[in-house]
N, C-alpha and C positions, 0 to 999 in steps of 0.2 A: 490108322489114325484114330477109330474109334478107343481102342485103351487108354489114350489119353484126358477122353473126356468127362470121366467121372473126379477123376483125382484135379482137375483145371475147375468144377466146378465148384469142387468141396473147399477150394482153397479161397476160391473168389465169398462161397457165403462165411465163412470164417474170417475174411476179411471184412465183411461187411457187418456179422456180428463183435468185429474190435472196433469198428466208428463207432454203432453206438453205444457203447460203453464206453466211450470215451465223451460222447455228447452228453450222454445220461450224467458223468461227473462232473463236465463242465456246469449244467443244470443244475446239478443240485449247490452249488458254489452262491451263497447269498452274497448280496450287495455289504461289506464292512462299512457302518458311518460312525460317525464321533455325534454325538447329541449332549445338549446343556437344557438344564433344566431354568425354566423365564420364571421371573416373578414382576409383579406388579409394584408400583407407586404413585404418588402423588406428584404429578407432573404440571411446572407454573405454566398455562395457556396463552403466552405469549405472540404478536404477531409483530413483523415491523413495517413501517410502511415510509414512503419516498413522497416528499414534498418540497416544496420551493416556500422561504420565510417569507412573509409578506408584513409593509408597513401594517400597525392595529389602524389608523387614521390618515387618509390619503388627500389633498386639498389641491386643487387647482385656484391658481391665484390669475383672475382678469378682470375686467371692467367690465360692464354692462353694456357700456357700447363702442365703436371704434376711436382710442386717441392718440395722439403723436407720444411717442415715451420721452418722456425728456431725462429719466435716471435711473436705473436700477442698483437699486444699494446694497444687493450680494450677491452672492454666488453660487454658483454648487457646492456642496460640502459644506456651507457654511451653518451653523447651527444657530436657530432662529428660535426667540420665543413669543409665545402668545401677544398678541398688541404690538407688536416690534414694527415698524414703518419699513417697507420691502421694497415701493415702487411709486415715482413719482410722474403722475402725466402731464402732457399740456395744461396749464391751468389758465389760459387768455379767455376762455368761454366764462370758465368760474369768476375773474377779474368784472368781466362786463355783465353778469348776472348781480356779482355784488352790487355794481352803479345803478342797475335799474331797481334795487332793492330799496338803494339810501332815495334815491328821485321817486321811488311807491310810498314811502316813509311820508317823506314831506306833504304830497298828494292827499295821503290819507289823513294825516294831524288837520290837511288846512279843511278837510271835507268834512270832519269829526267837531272840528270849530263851527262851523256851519251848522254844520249840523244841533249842536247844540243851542245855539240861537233862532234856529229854525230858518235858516239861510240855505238848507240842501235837503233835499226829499228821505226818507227812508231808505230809499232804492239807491241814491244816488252813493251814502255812509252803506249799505251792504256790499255796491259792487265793490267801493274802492277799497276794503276790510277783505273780500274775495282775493283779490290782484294781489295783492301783500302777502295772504296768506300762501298763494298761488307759487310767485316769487320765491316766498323762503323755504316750501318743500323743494322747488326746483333745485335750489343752491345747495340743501342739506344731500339731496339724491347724485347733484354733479361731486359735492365734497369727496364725496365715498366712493365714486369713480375715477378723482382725481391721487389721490392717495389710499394706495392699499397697503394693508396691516394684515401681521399674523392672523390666522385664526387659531391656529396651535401653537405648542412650542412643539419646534419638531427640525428635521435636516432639510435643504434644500437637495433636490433629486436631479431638478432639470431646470436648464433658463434656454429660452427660446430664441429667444428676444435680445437685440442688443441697444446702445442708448442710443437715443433718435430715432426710432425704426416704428410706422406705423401697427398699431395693434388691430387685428384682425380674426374673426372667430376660429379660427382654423387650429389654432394652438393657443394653450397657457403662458400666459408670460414667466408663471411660474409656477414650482409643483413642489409641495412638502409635504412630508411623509415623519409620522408621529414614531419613533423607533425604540419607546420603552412607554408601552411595551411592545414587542411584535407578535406575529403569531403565524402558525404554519395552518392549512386545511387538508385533511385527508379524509380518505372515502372509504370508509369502514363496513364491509360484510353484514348485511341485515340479520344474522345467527348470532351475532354480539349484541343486538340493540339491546338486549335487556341487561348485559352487564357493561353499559358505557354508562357513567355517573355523571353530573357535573363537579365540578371540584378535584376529579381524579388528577392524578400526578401520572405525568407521561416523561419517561426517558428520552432525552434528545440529546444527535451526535450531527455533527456538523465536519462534511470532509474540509472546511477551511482551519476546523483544530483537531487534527489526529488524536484520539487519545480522549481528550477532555466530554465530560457531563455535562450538560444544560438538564433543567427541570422546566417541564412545562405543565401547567394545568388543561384541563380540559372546560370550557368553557359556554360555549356553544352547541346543543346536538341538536343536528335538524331532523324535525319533529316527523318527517314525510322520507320513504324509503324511493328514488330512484327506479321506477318500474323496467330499467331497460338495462342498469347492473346488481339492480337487487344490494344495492350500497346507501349507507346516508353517509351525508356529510360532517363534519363534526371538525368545531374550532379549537384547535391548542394555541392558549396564550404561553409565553415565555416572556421572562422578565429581563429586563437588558439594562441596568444601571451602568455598566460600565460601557454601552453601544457595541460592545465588541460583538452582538449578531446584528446582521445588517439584511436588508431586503434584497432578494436572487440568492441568496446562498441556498446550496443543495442542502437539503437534513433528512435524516431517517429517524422516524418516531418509535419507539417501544412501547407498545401496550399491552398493558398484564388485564387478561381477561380473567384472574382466578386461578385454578387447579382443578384435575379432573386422575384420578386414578384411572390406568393406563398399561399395559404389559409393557415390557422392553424385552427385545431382542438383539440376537450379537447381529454385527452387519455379515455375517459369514451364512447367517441363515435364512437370506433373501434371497430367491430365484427369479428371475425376471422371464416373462413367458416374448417367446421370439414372435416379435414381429407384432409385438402388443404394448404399451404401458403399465397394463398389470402386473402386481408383484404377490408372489408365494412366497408360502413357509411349509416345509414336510414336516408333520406334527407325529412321532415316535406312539403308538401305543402299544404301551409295554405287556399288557396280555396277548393282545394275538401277535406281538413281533412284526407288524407292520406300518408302513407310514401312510398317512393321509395329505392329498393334496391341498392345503386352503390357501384360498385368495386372502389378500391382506387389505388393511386400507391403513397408510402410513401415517404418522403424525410427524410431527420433529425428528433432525437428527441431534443425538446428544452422546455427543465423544462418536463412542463405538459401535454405540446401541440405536437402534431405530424403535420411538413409540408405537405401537399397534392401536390403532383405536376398534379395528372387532381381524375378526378371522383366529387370533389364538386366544387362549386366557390362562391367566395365575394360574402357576404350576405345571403347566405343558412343557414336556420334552421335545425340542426341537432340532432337527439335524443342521450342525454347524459344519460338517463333511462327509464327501461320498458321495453327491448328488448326480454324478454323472448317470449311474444307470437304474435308476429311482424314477418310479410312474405310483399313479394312487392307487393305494390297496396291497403296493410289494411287502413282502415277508423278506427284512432284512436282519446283519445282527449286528447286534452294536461292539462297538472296541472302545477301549478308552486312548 
């Protein structure tokens, strides 16, 4: 048995010097990628944001104090303008304040006669000039509770109330809402306060008209930032001659912050690291033949390409393929 063991061992390390030579060529076998070369532009810093239209002027129409309704002269929908007579109350209080008005009248002429003959005191000509005066505020104050008027021209929105039905504080008898112009409010990122204008022109899409533009101004910026989303507020008017935007509709505002130069990359050269948010880009350099791993911070996407706001710059080569077996620092080669 022993003659066999020299020539059983010679074959075994002969065997074992053809693995690694064949491990050694698998090894020396670099990673093939495809890499494109990024360049930079002027990218518009756009954002858009989601808002509900709201009436520009919102009015609740009631009376100062509880009366019987005796008529309401419209409706929902119906379009009301300024000074326009809306709602008529009980007026039998108003009726019996006039009579005691024309019976103070008389009082006072016969006290004023008197008076001027010196037939009634001083006191007696001020109180009854008081009572009259008393009187006709009273009736001016029931007038304006008894008949209410536009204060806008505007839509009615809401009637609470119907005819006959006691008025009571708990609701509006009626609610109109000013709809040109209207205006949306959105909550804008405190890194823009310094490029929000007033007078800026803001793009507005409304899912009730697929397709179609609205302009809106910017109007309003509230002057105080929000400490708890780091947002201000800020009012876009929009213009509505024809009422076709109405209050509740859903809109998405477009606001051009400017432009900012930018790299673009193709979408094929994003890695997304597992089990993170973060996104890479393997960046080619062409002297030593290796790539670098860098984290990204994304901007827009636009078509194909993704904005970089840091991690590559103008002019980097970046792998668009092969990333399968690619770590930071590999020695790979490129193909076209």
């Amino acid at each position: 048995m022993r003659k066999y063991i020299l020539p059983l061992f010679a074959c075994a390390l002969l065997a074992s010097c053809g693995n690694n030579k064949k491990e050694e060529v698998v090894a020396d076998v670099l990673p093939e990628v495809k890499i494109a070369t990024v360049t930079s532009e002027n990218i518009a810093q756009t954002e858009v944001y989601s808002a509900t239209v709201e009436s520009d002027v919102k009015n609740n129409i009631s009376p100062n104090t509880p009366y019987r309704i005796e008529k309401i002269l419209v409706d929902v929908g119906d379009q009301v303008r300024k000074g326009q007579l809306l709602v008529q109350l009980d007026a039998s209080n108003l009726h019996q304040l006039k009579l005691q008005i024309e019976n103070q009248k008389i009082e006072f002429n016969r006290t004023s006669e008197l008076y001027n003959v010196g037939g009634a005191s001083k006191a007696e000509y001020d109180n009854a000039k008081m009572q009259l005066d008393l009187l006709q505020t009273q009736y001016k104050q029931m007038s304006q509770n008894t008949q209410l008027y536009a204060p806008i021209s505007g839509v009615v929105t809401a009637r609470n109330y119907d005819n006959g039905d006691m008025y009571s504080s708990a609701n509006p008898i009626l609610t109109i809402e000013q709809t040109n112009p209207v205006k949306i409010m959105v909550n804008i990122s405190e890194i823009h306060y310094k490029d929000v204008k007033r007078g800026q022109k803001v793009n507005i899409e409304l899912d009730s008209y697929p397709g179609e533009q609205f302009t809106g101004t910017v109007t309003i910026i509230n002057p105080s930032i929000d400490i708890s989303t780091h947002t201000f507020l800020t009012e876009v008017t929009i213009s509505n001659p024809h009422q076709k935007v109405r209050p509740g509709m859903f809109a998405r505002a477009t606001i051009n912050f400017g432009s900012e130069n930018h790299v673009l990359v193709p979408d094929e050269a994003l890695v997304k690291q597992i089990g993170a948010g973060d996104r890479y880009v393997y960046v080619y350099d062409e002297q030593a033949q290796t790539v670098s791993y860098n984290k990204v911070e994304l901007g827009k996407h636009l078509g194909k390409k993704y904005e970089i706001i840091s991690g590559v710059n103008n002019g980097d080569k970046v792998v668009i393929a092969g990333h399968t077996r690619l770590a930071d620092g590999k020695k790979v080669k490129v193909v076209k």
